[in-house]
C-alpha positions as CSV (number, residue, x, y, z in Angstrom):
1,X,10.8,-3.8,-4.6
2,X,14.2,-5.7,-2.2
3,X,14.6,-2.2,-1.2
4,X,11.0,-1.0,0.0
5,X,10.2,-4.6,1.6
6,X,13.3,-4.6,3.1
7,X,13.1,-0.7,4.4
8,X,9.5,-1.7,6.1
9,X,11.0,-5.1,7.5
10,X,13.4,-3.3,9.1
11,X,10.9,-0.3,10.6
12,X,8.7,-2.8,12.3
13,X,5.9,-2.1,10.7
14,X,4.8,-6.1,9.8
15,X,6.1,-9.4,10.6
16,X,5.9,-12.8,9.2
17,X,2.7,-15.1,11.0
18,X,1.5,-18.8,10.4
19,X,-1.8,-18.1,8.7
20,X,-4.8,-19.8,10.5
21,X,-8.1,-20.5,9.3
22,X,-10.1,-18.4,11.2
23,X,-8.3,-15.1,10.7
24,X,-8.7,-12.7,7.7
25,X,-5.8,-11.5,5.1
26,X,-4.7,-8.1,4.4
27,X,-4.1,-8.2,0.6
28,X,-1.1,-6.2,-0.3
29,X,-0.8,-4.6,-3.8
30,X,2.4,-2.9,-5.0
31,X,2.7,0.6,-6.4
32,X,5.1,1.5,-8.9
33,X,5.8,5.1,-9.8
34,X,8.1,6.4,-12.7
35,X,10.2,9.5,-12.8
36,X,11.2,10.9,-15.9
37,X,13.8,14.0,-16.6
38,X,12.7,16.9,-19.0
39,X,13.9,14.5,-22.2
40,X,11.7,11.9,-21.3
41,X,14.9,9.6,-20.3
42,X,13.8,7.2,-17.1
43,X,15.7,8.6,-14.0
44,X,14.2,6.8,-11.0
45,X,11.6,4.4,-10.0
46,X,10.4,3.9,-7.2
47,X,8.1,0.4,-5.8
48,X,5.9,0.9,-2.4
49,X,3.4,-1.9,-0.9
50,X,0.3,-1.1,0.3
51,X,-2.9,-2.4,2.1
52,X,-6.0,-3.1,0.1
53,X,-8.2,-1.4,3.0
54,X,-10.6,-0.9,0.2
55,X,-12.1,-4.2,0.0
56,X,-13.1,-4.7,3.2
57,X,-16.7,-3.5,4.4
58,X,-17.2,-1.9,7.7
59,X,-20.5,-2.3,10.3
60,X,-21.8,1.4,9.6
61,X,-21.7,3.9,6.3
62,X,-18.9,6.7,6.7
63,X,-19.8,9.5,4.5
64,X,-17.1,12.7,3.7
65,X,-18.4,16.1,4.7
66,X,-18.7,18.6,1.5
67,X,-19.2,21.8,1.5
68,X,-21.6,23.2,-1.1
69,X,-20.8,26.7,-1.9
């Protein structure tokens, strides 16, 4: 987890800010992920952080296109 907070820390991609009342939080959620040799044995792991974009609602309905065949 050092390593990944660290590695986006030092890309730029957030900084540290005073929260104030009036503004809105991204949550943040971390995502581990296993990897595992043919044995089973643990070989790596790996931790990333991510943005909850999910929760929040938007002003108009965004739909996917599908194709129906």
């Amino acid at each position: 987890m050092l390593k990944e907070f660290n590695s986006l820390i030092d890309r730029g991609t957030f900084k540290y800010k005073e929260h104030s009342n009036n503004e809105k939080l991204v949550l943040l959620m971390w995502v581990y992920t296993n990897k595992f040799d043919e044995d089973g044995f643990l070989t790596n792991f790996k931790a990333r952080l991510i943005a909850r974009g999910d929760l929040y609602k938007t002003e108009e309905e965004t739909y996917a296109a599908t194709l129906v065949a």
